[in-house]
C-alpha positions as CSV (number, residue, x, y, z in Angstrom):
1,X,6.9,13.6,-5.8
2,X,4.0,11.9,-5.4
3,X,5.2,9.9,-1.9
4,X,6.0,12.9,-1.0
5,X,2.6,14.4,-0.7
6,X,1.3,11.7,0.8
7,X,4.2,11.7,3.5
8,X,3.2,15.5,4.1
9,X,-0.8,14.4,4.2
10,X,0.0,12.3,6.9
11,X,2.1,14.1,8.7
12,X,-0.9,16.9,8.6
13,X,-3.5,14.6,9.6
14,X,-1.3,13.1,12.4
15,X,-0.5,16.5,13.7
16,X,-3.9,18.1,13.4
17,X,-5.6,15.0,15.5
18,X,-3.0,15.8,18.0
19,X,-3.6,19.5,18.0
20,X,-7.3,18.5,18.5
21,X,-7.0,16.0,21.0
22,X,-5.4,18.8,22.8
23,X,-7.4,21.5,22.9
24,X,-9.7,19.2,24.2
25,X,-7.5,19.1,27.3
26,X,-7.3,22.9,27.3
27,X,-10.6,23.5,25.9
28,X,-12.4,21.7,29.1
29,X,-9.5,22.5,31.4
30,X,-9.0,18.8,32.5
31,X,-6.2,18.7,35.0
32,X,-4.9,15.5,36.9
33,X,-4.2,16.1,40.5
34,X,-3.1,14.0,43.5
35,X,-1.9,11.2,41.4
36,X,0.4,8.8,43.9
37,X,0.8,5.0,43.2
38,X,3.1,2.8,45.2
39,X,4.2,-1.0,45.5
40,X,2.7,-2.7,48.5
41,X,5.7,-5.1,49.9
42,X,4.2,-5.6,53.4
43,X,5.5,-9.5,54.6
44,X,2.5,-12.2,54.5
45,X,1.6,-11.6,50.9
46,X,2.7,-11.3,47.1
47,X,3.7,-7.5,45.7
48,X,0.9,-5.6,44.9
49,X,0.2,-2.7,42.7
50,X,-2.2,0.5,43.7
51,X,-2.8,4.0,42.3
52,X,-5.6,6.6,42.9
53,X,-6.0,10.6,41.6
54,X,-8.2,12.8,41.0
55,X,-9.3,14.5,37.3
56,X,-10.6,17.7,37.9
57,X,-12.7,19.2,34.6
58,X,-14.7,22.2,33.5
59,X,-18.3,21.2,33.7
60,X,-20.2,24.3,32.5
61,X,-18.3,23.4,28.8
62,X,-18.8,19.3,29.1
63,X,-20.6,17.6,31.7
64,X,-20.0,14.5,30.3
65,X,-16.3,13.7,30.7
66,X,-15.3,10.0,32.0
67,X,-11.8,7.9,33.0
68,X,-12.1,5.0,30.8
69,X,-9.0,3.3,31.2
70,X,-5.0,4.1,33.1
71,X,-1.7,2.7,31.5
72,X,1.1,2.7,33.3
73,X,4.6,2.4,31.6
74,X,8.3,2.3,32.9
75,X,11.1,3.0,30.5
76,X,8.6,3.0,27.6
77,X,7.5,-0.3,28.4
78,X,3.6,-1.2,29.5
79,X,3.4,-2.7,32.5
80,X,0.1,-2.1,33.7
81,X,-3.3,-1.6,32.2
82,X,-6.4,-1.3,34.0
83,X,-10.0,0.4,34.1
84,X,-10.1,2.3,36.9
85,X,-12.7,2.1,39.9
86,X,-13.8,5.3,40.2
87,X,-15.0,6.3,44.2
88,X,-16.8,9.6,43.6
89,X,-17.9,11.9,41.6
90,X,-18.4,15.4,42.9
91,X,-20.7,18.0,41.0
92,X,-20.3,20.4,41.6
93,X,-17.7,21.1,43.3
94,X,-18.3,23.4,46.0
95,X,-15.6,25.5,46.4
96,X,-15.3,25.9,42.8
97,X,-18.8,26.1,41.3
98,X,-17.4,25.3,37.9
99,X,-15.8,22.5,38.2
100,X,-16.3,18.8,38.8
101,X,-13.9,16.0,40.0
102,X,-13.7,12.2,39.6
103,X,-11.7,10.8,42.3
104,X,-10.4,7.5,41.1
105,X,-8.0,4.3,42.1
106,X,-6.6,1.1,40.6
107,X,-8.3,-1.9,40.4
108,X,-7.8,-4.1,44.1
109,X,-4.7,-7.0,44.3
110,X,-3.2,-6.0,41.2
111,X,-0.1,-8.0,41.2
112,X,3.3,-6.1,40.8
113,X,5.5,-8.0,38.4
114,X,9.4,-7.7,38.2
115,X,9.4,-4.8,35.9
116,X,7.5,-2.4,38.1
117,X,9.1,-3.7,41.0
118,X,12.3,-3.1,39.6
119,X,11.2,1.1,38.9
120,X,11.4,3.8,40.5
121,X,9.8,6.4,38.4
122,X,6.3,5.5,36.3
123,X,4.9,7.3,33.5
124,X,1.1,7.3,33.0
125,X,-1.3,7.7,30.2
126,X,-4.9,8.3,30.9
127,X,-7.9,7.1,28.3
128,X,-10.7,9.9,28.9
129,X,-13.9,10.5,27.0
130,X,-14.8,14.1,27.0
131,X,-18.3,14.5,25.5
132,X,-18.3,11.5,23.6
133,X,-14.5,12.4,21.8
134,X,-12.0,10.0,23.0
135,X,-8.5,11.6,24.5
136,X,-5.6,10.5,26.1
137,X,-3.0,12.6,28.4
138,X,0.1,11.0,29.3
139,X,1.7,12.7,32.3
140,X,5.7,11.7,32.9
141,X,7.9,10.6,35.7
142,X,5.6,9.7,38.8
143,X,7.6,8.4,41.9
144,X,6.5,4.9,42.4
145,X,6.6,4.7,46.2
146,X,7.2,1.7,48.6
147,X,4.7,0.8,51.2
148,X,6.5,-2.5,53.7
């Protein structure tokens, strides 16, 4: 009786940080848009990997909201981790007054290794602080485009 009220504690905990984690998504309407990454496998050098996005968030709620760090996985497995360079930041935004954006892309001459080049799709989670809380959003099934 007693392991099982501290399986069900758990479980509530674990769920309940979830739940929180994402109605910080929802609660400053962070959105990831224009996400592309590919394999550059142009002749006269080694495989590289590159990505770049844009996180578009509510700023009137939080204007404090960062990219701290970008995972990429394929089947599960992590095959890239890297803090992103982040190229602007526009506030606001001027078609929409309420929002910013961070336009972001991958580190330069990250070097592809066999498991990404062996992919085709790439899923993607994405370390934010939002006002100081810490949050991540995984987004699924990116096409992982060739450039040769």
């Amino acid at each position: 009786m007693f392991n099982q009220i501290k399986f069900l504690t758990l479980v509530f905990l674990f769920t309940s940080c979830q739940s929180e984690k994402l109605s910080f998504i929802e609660k400053y309407k962070i959105e990831v848009s224009n996400f592309e990454c590919w394999l550059n496998l142009m002749p006269g050098g080694k495989p590289t990997f590159h990505y770049t996005g844009k996180i578009k968030y509510d700023n009137k709620k939080c204007n404090s909201v960062s990219l701290v760090k970008v995972e990429i996985f394929t089947n599960e497995n992590l095959v890239n981790s890297s803090t992103p360079q982040i190229i602007s930041v526009n506030e606001p935004n001027k078609s929409e007054f309420n929002y910013s954006i961070i336009e972001f892309t991958s580190p330069t001459n990250v070097r592809a290794n066999d498991q990404i080049l062996k992919a085709d799709f790439v899923d993607v989670k994405f370390y934010l602080s939002i006002c100081d809380n810490k949050v991540e959003l995984i987004k699924k099934r990116y096409n992982l485009q060739r450039v040769y």
